[in-house]
N, C-alpha and C positions, 0 to 999 in steps of 0.2 A: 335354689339359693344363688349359683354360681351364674344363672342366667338372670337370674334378677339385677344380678350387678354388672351385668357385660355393659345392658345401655349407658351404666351411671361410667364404668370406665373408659367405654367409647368416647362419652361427651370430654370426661376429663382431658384422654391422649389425644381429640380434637384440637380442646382446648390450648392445651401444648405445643404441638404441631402449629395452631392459629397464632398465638404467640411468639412462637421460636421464629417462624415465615417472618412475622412484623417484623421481629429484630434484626432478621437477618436480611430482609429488604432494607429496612433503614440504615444495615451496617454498609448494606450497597450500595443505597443515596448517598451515604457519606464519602464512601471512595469515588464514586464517582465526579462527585462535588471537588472532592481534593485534585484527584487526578486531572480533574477537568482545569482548575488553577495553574497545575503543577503544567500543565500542557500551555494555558496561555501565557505563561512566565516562561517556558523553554520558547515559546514561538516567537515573543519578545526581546530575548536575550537575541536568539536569530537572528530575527530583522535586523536590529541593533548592530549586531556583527558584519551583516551583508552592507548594511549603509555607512557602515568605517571604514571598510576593506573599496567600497566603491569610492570613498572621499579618499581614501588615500592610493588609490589609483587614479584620481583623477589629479591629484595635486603631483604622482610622480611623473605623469604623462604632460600638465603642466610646467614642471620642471626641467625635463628633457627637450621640451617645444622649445623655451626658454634658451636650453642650451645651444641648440639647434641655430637659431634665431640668430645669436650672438656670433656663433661660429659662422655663419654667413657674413654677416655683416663683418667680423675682423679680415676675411675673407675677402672680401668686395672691396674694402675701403685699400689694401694690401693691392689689390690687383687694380683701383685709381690710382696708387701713389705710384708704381711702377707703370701704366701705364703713358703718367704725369712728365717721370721722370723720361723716358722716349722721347716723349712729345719735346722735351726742352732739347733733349739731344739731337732730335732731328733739327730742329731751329739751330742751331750751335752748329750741326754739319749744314744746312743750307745757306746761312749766312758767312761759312768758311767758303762753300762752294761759290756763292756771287762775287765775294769778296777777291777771290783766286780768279775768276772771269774776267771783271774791271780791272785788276792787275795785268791780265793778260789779253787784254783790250789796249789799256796806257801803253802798255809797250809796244805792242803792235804797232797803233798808230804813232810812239814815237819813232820806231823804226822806219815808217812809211814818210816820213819829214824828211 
């Protein structure tokens, strides 16, 4: 009697086992399915993060060139204005210097009368 029902209970805990496997593969498509989202949403947010961080390095690097840039030129323009101003004082001393020559040239030769 008890053999007679082995095969009938076999088939059933088959049964079972066949079943409980299905759902628990599909409970693993479905995480995987999720995970699989959950994975391309973190990879996105990433990228996302890596291409702010590069735009705003590039607008600080930007910025500092900028600064850069200006500081030379205040720089530059500071060292024409002074080099300008020489240039006029040398003229100012050279035109003292002929000036003092012709002076002492006239007297010269008025001496020499």
């Amino acid at each position: 009697l008890v053999e007679d029902k082995l095969p009938v209970m076999r088939r059933r805990m088959e049964n079972v086992h066949a079943k409980e496997r299905g759902r628990l593969e599909r409970d693993l498509a479905d995480l995987e399915q999720e995970f699989g989202l959950e994975v391309e949403e973190l990879n996105a947010k990433m990228k996302a993060a890596v291409e702010g961080m590069h735009a705003q390095t590039a607008a600080e690097l930007d910025a500092m060139r900028s600064q850069l840039y200006q500081g030379l030129e205040a720089r530059r323009q500071a060292v024409d204005a002074e080099l300008a101003e020489k240039a006029e004082q040398l003229k100012a001393d050279v035109a003292f210097v002929e000036e003092e020559e012709a002076a002492a040239a006239r007297l010269e030769a008025e001496m020499m009368e």
